[in-house]
N, C-alpha and C positions, 0 to 999 in steps of 0.2 A: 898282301891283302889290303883294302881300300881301305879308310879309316870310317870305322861308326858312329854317330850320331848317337847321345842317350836322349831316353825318355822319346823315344821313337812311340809309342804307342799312345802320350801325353800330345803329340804334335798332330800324328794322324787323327784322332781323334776329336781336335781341335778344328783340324778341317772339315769334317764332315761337317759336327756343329755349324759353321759357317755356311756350308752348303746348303743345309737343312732353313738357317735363320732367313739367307738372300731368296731362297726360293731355287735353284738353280738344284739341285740336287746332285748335284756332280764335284768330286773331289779329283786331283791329281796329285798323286805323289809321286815324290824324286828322289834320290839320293838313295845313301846308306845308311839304317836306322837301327838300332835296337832295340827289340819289343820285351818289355819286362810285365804287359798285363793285355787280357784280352782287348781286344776293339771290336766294337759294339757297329753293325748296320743298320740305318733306318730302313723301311720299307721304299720302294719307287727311288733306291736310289743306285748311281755308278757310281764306282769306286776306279777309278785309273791309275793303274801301276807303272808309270813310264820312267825307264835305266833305273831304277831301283832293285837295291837289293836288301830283304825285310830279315834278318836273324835274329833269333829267341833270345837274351842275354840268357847268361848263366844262372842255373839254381834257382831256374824260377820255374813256377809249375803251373801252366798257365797255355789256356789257347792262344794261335794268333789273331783271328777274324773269328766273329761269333754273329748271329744274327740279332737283331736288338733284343728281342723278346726270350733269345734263348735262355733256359733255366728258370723261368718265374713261371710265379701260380698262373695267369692271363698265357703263359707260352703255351701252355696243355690243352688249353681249348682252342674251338673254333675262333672265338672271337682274337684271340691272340696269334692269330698264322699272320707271321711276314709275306710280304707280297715285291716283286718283283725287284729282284737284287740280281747286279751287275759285276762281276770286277772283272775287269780288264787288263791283262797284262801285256806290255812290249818293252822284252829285255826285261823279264822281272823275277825275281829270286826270291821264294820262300823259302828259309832256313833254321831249321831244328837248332843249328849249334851245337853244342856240347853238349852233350848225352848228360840227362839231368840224373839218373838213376833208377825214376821210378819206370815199374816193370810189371806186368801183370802178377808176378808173384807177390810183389812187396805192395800191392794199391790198396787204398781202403784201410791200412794197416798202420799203426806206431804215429800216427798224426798225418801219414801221408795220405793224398787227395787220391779219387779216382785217377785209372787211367786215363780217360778218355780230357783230361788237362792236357796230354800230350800229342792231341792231335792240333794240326796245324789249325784247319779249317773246320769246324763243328757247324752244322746248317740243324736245326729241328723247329718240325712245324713252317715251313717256307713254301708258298706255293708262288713260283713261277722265279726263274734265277738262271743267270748263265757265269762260269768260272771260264776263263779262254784264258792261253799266251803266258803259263805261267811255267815255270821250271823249279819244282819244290826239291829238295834236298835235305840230308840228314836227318831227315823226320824221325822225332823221338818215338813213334808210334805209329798209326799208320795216319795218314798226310791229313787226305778229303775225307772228311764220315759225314752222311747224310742220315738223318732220321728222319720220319715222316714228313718228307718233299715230295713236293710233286712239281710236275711243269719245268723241269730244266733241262738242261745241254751244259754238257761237259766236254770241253774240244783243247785240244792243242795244248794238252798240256804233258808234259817232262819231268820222272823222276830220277834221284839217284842218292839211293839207303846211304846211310853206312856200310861199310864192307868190313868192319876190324872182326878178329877173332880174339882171345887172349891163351897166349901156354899158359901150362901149369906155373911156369917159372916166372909168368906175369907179363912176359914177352909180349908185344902189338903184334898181329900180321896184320895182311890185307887181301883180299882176296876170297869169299868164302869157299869153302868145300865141305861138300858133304858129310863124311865121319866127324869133322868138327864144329856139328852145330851147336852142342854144350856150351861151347867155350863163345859163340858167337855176343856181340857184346850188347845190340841193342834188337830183339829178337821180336818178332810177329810186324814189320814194317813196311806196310803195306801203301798202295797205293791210295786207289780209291775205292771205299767201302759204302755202299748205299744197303741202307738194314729196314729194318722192322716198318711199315707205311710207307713205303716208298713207292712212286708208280708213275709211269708219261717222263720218262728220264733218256736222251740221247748222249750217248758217251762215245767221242767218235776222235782218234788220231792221238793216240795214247802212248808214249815213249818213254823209253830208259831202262833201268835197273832199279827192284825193287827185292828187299831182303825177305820177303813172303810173297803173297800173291798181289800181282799188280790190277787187278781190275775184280775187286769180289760182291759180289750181292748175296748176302747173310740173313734170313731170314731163324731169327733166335728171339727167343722171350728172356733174355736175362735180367739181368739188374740194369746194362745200361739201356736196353729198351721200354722195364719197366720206370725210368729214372724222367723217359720224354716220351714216353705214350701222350696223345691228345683223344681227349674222349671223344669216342663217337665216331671215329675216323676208323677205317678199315686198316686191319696189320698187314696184310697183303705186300707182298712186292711183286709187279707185276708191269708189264706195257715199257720195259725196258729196251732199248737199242744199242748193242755194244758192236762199235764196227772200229776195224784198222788200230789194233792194239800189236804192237810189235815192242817186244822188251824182252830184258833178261828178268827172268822173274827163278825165285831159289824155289819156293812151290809150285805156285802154278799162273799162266799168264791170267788166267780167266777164271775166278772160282764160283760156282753157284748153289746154296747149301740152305735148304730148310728144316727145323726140327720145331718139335712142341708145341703144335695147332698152325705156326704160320704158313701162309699158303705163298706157291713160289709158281706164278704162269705167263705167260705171255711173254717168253726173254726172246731175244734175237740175237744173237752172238755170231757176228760176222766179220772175219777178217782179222786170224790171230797167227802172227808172224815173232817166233823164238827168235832172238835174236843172240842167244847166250855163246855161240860156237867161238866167238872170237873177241868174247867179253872179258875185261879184267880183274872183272868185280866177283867173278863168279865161276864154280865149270861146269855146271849143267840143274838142270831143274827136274822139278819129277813128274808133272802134267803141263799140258797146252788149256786145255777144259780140262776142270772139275766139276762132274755134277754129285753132288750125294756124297755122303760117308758114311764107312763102317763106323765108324768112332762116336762116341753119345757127347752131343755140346747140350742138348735141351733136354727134358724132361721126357723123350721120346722120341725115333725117327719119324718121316713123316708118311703119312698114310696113304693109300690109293687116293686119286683123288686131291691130294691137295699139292702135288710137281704135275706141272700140266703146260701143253703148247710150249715146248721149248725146240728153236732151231739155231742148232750147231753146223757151222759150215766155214769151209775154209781154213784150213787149220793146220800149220805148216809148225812141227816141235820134234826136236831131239830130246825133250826129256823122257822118264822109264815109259812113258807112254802118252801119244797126244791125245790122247778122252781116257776120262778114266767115270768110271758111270756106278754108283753104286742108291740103294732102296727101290723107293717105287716112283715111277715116273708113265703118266699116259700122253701120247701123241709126242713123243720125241722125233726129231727127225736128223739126223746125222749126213753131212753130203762134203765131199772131197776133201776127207782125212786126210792128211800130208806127210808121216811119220817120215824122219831120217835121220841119219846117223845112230844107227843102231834101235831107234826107238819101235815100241811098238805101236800101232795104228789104235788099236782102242783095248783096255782092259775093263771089263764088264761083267760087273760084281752084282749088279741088279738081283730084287727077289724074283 
């Protein structure tokens, strides 16, 4: 391994500053760094990740990239939405590190912080942004979370979870499997998650191995929605494009799930290629698409009327089945389901 650089997040940070004073708005970072505190983006600005590779230090709990305004009073409103963020990677590595410990079971709890510290990249309240060219890894949680964005594109980017499991006997493996998702070590790590206000988003050429679902749009009212609501803005997710996702994904490649008033319409989901048959990380997954669930995350499933104008197409999974379809959904339209190996073509639980 390349040697790290500390106070990696004291130097990038430095940079921008600089960017921001000259008028130039454009940063370049190089090298191998270690991030021990979140880094802050101004609006109107590029960030360039060139042969860098960015890893979390240890024991810290803490984002990598945040949007300037994120988490403050002025972030929740109108007048506080970031505007037009860039970061560009070639040859660039966002890196989790070493699994810090905190876990959706343990957050909020005994001094420890929310989960959502464990996501790589946290965007909320950002209208207009592009993420390109970037290969994230070990994500202590799930990587990309958008909260109320709008106006972006998501392309060319590369995941790859952790894979460890632990025996009873304390043993490491590698590789997950099924029966042993207990034991799995850093659990729900996910790719890229766009939630509650989200809407006008292109997500297009999405690779790797992801330890849950690699491509999900959540529309949920919990704490972390109700934590970066912006007043006045619509909860909707909606006007999404997801094309050319090919990954090994342990849930599902493509997840789509409303509950609790938020409304879920206008998704495009095209172009979702398993890739898990010949993975190492993994031996099979359980959907290609997920729309809906039996299972209650919000205050209620979601009602006629608010899952609407979604098309599913293209859709090539060996997991127990590539669509798997469950509440209420009007104007779906389903076209050249691809099941194989053993899988079945759509299981449809719908009311």
């Amino acid at each position: 391994m390349s040697l790290f650089n500390v106070k990696g997040s004291e130097r990038i940070s430095s940079l921008i500053k600089q960017a921001v004073e000259n008028g130039s708005r454009t940063a370049v970072v190089n090298g191998n760094w270690f991030i021990d505190k979140e880094i802050r983006i101004p609006d109107n600005f590029i960030l360039c990740l060139e042969s860098c590779h960015l890893r979390m230090a240890d024991g810290v709990y803490s984002n990598m990239f945040v949007n300037e305004h994120h988490d403050t009073e002025i972030g929740r409103t109108a007048d506080g939405t970031d505007r037009n963020i860039i970061i560009e990677g070639n040859n660039a590595v966002l890196d989790g590190g070493n699994y810090n410990g905190l876990s959706e079971k343990n957050h909020s709890q005994n001094s420890m912080p929310p989960i959502w510290k464990n996501n790589l990249l946290l965007f909320t309240n950002v209208d207009g942004f592009r993420i390109s060219g970037l290969r994230c890894i070990n994500q202590r949680w799930w990587a990309l979370n958008f909260i109320y964005c709008c106006n972006g594109q998501l392309e060319n980017i590369d995941f790859c979870s952790d894979d460890s499991w632990i025996d009873s006997d304390g043993t490491v493996n590698h590789g997950l499997i099924r029966g042993k998702y207990s034991e799995i070590l850093i659990k729900n790590s996910d790719g890229i998650d766009i939630r509650q206000g989200c809407h006008h988003i292109d997500i297009n050429n999405i690779t790797g191995f992801t330890e849950d679902d690699t491509v999900a749009l959540t529309g949920l009212d919990g704490t972390l929605e109700k934590s970066f609501s912006v007043c006045g803005k619509s909860s909707d997710i909606c006007y999404i494009n997801i094309t050319n996702v090919s990954s090994s994904a342990f849930c599902s490649n493509v997840r789509l799930l409303n509950q609790g008033g938020v409304k879920l319409h206008d998704i495009l989901v095209d172009g979702v290629t398993d890739t898990s048959e010949n993975c190492t990380h993994m031996d099979r997954g359980i959907y290609g698409v997920r729309l809906g669930d039996i299972h209650m995350y919000g205050e209620r499933h979601s009602s006629v009327g608010e899952t609407y104008n979604i098309t599913v197409r293209n859709v090539r999974s060996r997991g127990v089945s590539a669509v798997q379809l469950s509440g209420s959904v009007k104007n779906l339209k389903l076209e050249n389901i691809m099941p194989f190996d053993g899988a079945a073509a759509i299981d449809d639980k719908r009311c």
